[in-house]
Each structure stands twice: as structure tokens, then as C-alpha cells.
N, C-alpha and C positions, 0 to 999 in steps of 0.2 A: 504494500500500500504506500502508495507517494503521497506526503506530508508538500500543497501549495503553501507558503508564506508569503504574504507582502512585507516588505521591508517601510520600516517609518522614516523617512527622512536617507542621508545620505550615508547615515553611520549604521546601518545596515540591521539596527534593533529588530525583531521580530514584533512585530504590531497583531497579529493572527494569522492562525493556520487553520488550512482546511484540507480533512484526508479526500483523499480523490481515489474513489475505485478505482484502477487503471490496469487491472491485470485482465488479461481474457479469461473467460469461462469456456471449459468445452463440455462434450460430451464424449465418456470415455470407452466406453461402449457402444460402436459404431454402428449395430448390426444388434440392437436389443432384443432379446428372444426369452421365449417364455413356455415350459412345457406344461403342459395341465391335462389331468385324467378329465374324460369326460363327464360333465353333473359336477368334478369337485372344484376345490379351490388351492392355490396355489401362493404361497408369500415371494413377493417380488423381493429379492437383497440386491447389494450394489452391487455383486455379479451380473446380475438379471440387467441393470441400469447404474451408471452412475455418470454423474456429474461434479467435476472438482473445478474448483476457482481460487487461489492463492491468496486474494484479498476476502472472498466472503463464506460465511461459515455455512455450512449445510442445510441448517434451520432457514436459511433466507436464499437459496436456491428452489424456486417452486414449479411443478408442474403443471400447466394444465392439460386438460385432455381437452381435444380441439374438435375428435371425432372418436366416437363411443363404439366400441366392440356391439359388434349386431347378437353375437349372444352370450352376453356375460356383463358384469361391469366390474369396476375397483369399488374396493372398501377397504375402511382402519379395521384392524381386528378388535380394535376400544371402540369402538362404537357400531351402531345401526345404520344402515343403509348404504345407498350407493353416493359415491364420492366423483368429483372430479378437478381436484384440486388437491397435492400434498409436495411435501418437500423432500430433499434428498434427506436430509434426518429421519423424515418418517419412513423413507429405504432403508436406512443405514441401520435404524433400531428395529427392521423385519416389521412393521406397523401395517404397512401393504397388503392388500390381497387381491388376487386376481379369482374374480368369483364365476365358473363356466356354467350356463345354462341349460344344458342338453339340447340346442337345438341345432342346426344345421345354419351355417355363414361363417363369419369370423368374427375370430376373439381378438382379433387385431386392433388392435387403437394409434392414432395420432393424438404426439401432446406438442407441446411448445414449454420451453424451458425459458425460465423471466429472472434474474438478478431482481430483485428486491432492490426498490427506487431509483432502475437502472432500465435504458429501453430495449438494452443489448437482447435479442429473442434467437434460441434456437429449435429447429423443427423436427422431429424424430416420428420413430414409427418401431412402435414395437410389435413383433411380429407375435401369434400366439398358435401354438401347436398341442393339439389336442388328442392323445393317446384313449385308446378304445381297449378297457382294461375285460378282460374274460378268467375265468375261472373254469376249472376244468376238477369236478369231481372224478374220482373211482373208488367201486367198491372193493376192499380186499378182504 
């Protein structure tokens, strides 16, 4: 994080500083993917996604989801319902879930990644693959 200062006068006192986000943010996870049993649910970790920025702390790295899985959606495992909004902290502490419907389209979603008070936006797509679990009795 870069420290702006104006200088007071010619003797070069420090009058105020102001930190200046300036580091880029990426996405480190190029290629985000996601495997989930059919009907269940899956926790997304910073394997699955992550995103690192050198100036801002995780908690203010946020998600949103821009386009919604046709069968499933995200939730926090603390709380009720579908979500579409969380941070990389809420990755990083497994808070995520990725909840599969049973039905037929994809569990694929587009989000967009936002630095907190920052317009800097990046675009992702996490892919979502869906395993078709069977069981196979015998009698012996």
C-alpha cells in the first residue's frame, strides 16, 4: 500500500497522508471449477476460487454473482437461503456452499469480483460439474 503525502511549504513537513490502494487484484484461479454429487451440496474453498490483492484483506474482496446457476444456487452454511453476494473470507473460512438441484442445465454461474471502495471489476465463471452417484447392492 502506497502512503500519498502532501508536503507543507518548502521544508518538506508532512501536512497529510493518504493510503492509496495501488496494488492489483487478481484472480488466482483461472479456470474455477466445482464438482458436486447430484441433489447435494458442495463447500466452495480457495482451491475451488480465490482471489489475492496485496493491499486488501479478504473480508473486502467480494463476489457477486452476475448470473445464477439454472439448477442450484450458493448459500453460507450460517445461514438460510440463497445468497449472491460473499467475500473471499467467506471462501477462505469454507462458509460457501454450492447447493445442486437435481435438475437438468447448469450449475455454472458468472460472478464479478469488486475491491471494496475500488471500481477495479473482474469477470469469472465458475464452471460446475455434477457427478451421478449409484450404489450397487449384492447379496452374499
Amino acid at each position: 500500500m502506497l502512503r500519498q503525502c502532501a508536503a507543507n511549504g518548502s521544508d518538506f513537513t508532512v501536512g497529510s497522508c493518504i493510503q492509496v490502494n495501488d496494488e492489483p487484484f487478481s484472480l488466482v484461479t483461472l479456470t474455477p471449477s466445482l464438482t458436486v454429487a447430484d441433489g447435494w451440496r458442495a463447500v466452495i474453498t480457495s482451491t475451488d476460487l480465490l482471489t489475492v490483492d496485496a493491499d486488501t484483506p479478504p473480508d473486502r474482496l467480494r463476489y457477486d454473482v452476475i448470473i445464477e446457476p439454472e439448477v442450484g444456487h450458493l448459500t453460507r452454511r450460517d445461514k438460510a437461503g440463497p445468497i449472491l453476494t460473499f467475500s473471499q473470507a467467506d471462501v477462505n473460512e469454507r462458509h460457501v456452499e454450492f447447493v445442486h438441484n437435481m435438475g437438468n442445465g447448469s450449475g455454472s454461474f458468472i460472478f464479478q469480483v469488486v475491491r471494496h471502495g475500488w471500481e477495479d471489476i473482474v469477470i469469472g465463471h465458475v464452471c460446475s460439474y455434477v457427478c451421478l452417484l449409484s450404489t450397487h447392492i449384492t447379496h452374499g
